[in-house]
C-alpha positions, 0 to 999 in steps of 0.5 A: 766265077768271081763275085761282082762287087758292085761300088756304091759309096767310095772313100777318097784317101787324104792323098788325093784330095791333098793333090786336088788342092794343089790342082794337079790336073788328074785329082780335079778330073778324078774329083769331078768325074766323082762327083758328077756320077756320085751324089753327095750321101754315096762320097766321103772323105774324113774329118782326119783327111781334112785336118791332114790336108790343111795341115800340109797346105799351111806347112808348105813354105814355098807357098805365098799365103795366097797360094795357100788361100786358094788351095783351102778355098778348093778344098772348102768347095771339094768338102761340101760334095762329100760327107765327112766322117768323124774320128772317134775313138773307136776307129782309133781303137780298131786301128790300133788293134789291128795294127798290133795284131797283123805284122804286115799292117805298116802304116798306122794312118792306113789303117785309121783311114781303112777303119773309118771307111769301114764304119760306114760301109764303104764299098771303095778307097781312092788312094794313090798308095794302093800298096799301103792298103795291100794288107786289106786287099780281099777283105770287103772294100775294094782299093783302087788306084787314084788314075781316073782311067782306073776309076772309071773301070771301077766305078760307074 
């Protein structure tokens, strides 16, 4: 019989909140269906992801600059339901270790994202790259595929 690991708090990848901004049409039902069955101190996105994502948004140079103000104004009011979570050094540190210390660990951003929603005990990652996370897979956080059919599966 296989244990039922309940999800609680959920860590949203910087991948899908890049394509919220962006306003593909499965992160904004993902985003709303988080946050309508979610309260604010159970979703967390990192202060990475963030930087990350404004990163992208400012790079894109097929973007209009108003283009670009309208994704960092979705991403502003996205933030504002979700607790963000600083990067220290530890985290930097922890990810480094593990990256050094298991060969099949491949991608470093990974594994600082999986150390920081680790730090704060979160139950579940929304990533589009389930693949990235494969070497966490059976560890304590669940990953789930960013499809809102799968989130709803996962998640109530």
């Amino acid at each position: 019989m296989s244990k039922v690991h309940k999800i609680v708090s959920v860590y949203l990848d910087t991948n899908v909140l890049m394509n919220y901004c962006s306003q593909q049409s499965e992160e904004i039902k993902i985003a709303k269906y988080l946050t309508d069955v979610r309260y604010e101190n159970n979703l967390y996105i990192s202060a990475l992801s963030v930087a990350q994502t404004v990163s992208l948004i400012q790079s894109r140079k097929k973007k209009s600059k108003e283009e670009k103000r309208c994704e960092i104004d979705r991403l502003q009011e996205l933030v504002k339901k979700f607790t963000i979570i600083s990067l220290t050094e530890k985290e930097i540190a922890n990810s480094f270790e593990l990256y050094n210390s298991h060969s099949d660990f491949v991608d470093i951003e990974d594994i600082i994202q999986y150390s920081i929603a680790k730090k704060v005990k979160c139950d579940a990652i929304i990533t589009h790259n389930k693949s990235d996370f494969a070497a966490f897979v059976g560890n304590d956080v669940k990953i789930i595929d960013a499809y809102l059919s799968l989130i709803k599966r996962n998640i109530t």
